[in-house]
Chimera marker file (.cmm) of the C-alpha trace (Angstrom):
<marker_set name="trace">
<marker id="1" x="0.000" y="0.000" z="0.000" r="1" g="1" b="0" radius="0.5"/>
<marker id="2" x="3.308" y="2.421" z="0.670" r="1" g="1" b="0" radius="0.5"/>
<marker id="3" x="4.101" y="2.047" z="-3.024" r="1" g="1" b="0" radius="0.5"/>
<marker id="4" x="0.756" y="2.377" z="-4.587" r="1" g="1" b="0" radius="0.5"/>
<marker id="5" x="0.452" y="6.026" z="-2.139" r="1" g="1" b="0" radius="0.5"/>
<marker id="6" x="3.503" y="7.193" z="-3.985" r="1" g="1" b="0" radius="0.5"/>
<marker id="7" x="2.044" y="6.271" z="-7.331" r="1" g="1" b="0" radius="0.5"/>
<marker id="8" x="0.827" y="9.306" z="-9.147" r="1" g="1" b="0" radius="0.5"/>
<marker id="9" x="-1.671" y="8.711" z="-11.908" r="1" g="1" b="0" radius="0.5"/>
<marker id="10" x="-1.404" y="10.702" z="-15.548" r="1" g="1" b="0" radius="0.5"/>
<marker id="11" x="-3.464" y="12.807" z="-16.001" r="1" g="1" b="0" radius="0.5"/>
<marker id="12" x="-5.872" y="13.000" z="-19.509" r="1" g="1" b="0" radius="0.5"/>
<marker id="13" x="-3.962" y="15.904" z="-21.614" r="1" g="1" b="0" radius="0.5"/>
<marker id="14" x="-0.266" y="14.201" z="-20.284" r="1" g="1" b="0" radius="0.5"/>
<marker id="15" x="-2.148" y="10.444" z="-21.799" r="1" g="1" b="0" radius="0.5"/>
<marker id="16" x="-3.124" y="12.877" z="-25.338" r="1" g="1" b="0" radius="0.5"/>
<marker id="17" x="0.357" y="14.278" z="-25.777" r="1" g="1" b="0" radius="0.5"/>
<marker id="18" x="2.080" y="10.832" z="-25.312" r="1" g="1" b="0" radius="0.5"/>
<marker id="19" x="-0.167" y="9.751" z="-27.874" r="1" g="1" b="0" radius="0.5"/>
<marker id="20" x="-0.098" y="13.170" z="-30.099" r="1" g="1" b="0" radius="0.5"/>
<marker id="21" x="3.895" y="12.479" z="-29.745" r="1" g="1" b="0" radius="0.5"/>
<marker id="22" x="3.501" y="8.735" z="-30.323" r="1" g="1" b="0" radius="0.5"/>
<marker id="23" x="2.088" y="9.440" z="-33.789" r="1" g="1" b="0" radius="0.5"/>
<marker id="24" x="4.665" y="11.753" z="-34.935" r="1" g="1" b="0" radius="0.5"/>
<marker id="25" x="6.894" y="8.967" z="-34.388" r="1" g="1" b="0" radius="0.5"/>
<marker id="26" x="5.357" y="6.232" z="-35.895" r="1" g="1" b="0" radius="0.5"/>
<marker id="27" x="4.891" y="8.666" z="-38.852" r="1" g="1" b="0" radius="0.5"/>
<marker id="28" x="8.398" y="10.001" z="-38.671" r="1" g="1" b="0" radius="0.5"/>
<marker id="29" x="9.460" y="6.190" z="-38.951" r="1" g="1" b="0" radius="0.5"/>
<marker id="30" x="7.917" y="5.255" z="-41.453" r="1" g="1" b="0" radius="0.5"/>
<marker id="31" x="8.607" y="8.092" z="-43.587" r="1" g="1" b="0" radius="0.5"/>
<marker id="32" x="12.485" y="7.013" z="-42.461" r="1" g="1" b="0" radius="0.5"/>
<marker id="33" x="11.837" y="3.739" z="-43.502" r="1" g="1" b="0" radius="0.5"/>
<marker id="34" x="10.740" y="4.886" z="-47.003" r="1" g="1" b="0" radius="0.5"/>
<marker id="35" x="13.498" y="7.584" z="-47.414" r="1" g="1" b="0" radius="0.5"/>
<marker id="36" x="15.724" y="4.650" z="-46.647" r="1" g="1" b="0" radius="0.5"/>
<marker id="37" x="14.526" y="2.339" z="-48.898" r="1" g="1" b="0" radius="0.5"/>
<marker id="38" x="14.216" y="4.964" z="-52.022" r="1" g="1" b="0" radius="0.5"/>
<marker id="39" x="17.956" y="5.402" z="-51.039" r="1" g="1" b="0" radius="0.5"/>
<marker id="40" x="18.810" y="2.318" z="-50.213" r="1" g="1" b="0" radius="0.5"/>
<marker id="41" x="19.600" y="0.575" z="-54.217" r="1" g="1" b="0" radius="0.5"/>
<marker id="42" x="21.268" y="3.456" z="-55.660" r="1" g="1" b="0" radius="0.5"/>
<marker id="43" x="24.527" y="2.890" z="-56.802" r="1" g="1" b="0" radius="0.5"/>
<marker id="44" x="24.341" y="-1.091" z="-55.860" r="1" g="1" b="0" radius="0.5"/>
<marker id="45" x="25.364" y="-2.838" z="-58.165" r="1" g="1" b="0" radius="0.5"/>
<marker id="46" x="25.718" y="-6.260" z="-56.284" r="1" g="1" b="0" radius="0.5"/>
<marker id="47" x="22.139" y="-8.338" z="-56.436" r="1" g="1" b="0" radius="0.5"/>
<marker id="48" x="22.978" y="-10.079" z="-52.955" r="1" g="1" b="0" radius="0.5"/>
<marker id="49" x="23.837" y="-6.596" z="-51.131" r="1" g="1" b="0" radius="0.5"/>
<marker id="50" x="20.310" y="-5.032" z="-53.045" r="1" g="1" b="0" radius="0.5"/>
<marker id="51" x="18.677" y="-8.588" z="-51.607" r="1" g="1" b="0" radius="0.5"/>
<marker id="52" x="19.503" y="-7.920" z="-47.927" r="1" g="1" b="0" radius="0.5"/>
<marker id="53" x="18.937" y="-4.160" z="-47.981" r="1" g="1" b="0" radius="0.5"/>
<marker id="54" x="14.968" y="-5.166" z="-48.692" r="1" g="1" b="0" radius="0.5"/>
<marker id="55" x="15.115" y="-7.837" z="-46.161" r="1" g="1" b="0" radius="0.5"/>
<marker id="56" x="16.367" y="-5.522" z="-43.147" r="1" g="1" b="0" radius="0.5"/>
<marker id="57" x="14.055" y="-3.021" z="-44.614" r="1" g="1" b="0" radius="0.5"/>
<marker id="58" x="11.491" y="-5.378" z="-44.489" r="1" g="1" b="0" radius="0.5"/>
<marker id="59" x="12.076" y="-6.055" z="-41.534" r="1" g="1" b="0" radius="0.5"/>
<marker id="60" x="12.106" y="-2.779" z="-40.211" r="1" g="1" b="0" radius="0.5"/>
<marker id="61" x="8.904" y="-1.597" z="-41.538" r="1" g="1" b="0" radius="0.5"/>
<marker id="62" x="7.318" y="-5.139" z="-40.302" r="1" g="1" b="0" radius="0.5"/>
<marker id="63" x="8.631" y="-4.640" z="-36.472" r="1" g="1" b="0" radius="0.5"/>
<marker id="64" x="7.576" y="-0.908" z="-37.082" r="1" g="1" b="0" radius="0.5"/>
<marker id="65" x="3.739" y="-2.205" z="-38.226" r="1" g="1" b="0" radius="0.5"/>
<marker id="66" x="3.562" y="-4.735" z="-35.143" r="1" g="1" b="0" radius="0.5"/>
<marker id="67" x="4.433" y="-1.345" z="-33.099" r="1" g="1" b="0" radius="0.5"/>
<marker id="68" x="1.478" y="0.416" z="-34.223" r="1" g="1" b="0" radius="0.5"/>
<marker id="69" x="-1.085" y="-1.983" z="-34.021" r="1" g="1" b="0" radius="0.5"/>
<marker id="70" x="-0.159" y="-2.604" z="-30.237" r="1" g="1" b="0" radius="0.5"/>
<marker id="71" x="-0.278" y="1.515" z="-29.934" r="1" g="1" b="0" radius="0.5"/>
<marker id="72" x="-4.037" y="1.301" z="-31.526" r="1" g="1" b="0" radius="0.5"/>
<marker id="73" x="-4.911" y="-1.527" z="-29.644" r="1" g="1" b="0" radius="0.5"/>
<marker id="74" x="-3.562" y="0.105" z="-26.116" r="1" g="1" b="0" radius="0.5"/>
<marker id="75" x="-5.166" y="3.828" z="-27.180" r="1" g="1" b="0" radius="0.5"/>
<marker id="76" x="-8.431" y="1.645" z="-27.892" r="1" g="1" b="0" radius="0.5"/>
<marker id="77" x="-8.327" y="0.237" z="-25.100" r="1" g="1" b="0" radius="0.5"/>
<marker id="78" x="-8.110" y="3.722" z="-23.300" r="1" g="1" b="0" radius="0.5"/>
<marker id="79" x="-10.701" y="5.016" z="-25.537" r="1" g="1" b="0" radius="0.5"/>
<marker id="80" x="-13.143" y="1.849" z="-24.434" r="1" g="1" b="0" radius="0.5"/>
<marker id="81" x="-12.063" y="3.320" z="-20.827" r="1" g="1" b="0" radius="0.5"/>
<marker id="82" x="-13.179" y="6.778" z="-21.102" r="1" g="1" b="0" radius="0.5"/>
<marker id="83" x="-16.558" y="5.708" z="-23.236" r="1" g="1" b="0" radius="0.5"/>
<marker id="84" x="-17.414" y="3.348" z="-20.199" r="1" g="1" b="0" radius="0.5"/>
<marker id="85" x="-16.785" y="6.103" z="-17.489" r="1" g="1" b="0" radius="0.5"/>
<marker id="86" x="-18.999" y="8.879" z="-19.243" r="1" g="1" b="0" radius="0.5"/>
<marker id="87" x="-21.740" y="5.993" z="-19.573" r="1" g="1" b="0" radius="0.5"/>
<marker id="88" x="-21.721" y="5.264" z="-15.777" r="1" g="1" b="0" radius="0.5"/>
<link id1="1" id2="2" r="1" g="1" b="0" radius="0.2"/>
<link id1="2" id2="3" r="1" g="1" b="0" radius="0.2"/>
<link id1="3" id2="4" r="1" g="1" b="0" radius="0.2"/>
<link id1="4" id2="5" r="1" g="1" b="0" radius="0.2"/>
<link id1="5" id2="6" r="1" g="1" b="0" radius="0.2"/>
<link id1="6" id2="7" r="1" g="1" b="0" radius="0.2"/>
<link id1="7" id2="8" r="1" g="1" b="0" radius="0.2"/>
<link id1="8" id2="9" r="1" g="1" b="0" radius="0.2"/>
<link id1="9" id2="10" r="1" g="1" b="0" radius="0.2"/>
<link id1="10" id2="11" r="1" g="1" b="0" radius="0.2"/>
<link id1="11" id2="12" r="1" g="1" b="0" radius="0.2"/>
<link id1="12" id2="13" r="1" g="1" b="0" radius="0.2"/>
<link id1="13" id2="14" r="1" g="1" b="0" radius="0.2"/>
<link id1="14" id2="15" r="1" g="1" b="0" radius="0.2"/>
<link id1="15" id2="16" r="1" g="1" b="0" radius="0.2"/>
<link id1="16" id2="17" r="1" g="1" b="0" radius="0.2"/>
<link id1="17" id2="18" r="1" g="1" b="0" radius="0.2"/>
<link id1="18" id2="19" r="1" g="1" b="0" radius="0.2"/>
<link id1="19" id2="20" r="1" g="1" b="0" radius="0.2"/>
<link id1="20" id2="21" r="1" g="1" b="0" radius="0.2"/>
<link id1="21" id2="22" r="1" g="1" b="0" radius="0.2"/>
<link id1="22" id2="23" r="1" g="1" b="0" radius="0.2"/>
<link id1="23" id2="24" r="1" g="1" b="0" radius="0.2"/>
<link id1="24" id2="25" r="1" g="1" b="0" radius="0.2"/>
<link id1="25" id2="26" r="1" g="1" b="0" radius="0.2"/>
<link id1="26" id2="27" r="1" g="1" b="0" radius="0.2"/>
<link id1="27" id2="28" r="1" g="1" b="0" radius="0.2"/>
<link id1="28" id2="29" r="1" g="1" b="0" radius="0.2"/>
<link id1="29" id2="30" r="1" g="1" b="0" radius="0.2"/>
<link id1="30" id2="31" r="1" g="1" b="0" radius="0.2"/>
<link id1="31" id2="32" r="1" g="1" b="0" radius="0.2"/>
<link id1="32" id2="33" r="1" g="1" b="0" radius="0.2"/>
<link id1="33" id2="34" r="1" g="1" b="0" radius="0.2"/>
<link id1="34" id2="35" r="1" g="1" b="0" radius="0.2"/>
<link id1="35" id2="36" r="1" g="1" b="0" radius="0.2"/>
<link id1="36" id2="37" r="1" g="1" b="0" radius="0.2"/>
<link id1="37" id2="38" r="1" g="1" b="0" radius="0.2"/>
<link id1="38" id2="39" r="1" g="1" b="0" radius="0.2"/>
<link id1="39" id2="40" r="1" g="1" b="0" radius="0.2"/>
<link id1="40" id2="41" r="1" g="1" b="0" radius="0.2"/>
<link id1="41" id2="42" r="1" g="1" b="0" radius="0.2"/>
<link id1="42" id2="43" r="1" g="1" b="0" radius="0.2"/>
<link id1="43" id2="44" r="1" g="1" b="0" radius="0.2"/>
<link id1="44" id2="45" r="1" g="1" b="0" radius="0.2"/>
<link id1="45" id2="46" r="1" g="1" b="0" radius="0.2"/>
<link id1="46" id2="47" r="1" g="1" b="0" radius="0.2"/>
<link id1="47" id2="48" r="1" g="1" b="0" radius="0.2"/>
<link id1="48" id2="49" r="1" g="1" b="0" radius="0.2"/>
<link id1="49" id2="50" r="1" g="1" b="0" radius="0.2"/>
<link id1="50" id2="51" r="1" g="1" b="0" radius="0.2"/>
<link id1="51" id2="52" r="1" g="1" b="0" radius="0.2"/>
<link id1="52" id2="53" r="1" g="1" b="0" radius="0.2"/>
<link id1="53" id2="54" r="1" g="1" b="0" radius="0.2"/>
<link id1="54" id2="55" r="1" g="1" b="0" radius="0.2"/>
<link id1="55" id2="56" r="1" g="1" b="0" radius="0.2"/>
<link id1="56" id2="57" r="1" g="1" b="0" radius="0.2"/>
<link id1="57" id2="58" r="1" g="1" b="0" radius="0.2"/>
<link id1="58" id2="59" r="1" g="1" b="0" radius="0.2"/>
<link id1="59" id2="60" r="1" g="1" b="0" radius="0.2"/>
<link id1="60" id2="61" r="1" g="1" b="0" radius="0.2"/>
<link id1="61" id2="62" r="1" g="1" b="0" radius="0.2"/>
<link id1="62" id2="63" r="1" g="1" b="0" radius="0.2"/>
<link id1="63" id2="64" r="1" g="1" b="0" radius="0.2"/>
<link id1="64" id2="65" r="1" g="1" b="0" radius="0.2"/>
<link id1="65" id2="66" r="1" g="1" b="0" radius="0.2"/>
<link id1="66" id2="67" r="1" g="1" b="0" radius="0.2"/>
<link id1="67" id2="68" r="1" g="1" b="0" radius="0.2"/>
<link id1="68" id2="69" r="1" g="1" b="0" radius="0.2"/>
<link id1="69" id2="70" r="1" g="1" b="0" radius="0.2"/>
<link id1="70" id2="71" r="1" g="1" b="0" radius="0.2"/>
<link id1="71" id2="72" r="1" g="1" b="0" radius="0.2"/>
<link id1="72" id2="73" r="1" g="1" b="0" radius="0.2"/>
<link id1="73" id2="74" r="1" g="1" b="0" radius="0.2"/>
<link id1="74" id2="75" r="1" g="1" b="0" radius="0.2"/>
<link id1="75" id2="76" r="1" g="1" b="0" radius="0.2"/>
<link id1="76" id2="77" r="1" g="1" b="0" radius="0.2"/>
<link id1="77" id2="78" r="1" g="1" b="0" radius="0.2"/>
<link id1="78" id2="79" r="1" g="1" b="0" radius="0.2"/>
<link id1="79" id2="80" r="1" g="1" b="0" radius="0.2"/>
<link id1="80" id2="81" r="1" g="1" b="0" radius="0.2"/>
<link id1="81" id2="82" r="1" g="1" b="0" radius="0.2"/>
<link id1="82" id2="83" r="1" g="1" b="0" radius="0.2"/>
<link id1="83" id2="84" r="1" g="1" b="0" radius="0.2"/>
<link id1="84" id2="85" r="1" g="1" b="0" radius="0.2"/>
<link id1="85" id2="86" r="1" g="1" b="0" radius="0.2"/>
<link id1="86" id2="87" r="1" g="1" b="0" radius="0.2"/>
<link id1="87" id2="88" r="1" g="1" b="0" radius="0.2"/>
</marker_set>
């Protein structure tokens, strides 16, 4: 019970900027992922180097796609939350 008095909840705006600032990333990411991958064949000549470039791209942009669907399923989950409260 000592360590749950210390515990200080969020508060609502402090939950929307995480996930305001959340977004940017995700976007920012994936934007990085493309820039990288636009960049990534130039001047390759090598088929096996090309070949791994687009597997640790893929890669990437997978890991980065599992990412955001745990975000939207969290912030739903939050969402589901706040719905439930104003009901009651």
């Amino acid at each position: 019970s000592h360590i749950m008095s210390e515990y200080v909840r969020m508060t609502d705006t402090e939950r929307d900027q995480i996930d305001q600032d959340a977004q940017v990333f995700m976007r920012t990411c994936a934007d990085a992922i493309h820039q990288l991958r636009t960049e990534a064949h130039k001047g390759v000549q090598s088929a096996q180097v090309k070949e791994h470039r687009t597997a640790v791209l893929d890669f990437i942009e997978d890991y980065l796609k599992r990412v955001c669907k745990l975000y939207s399923e969290q912030r739903a989950i939050r969402v589901k939350r706040v719905v439930d409260k104003k009901r009651l």
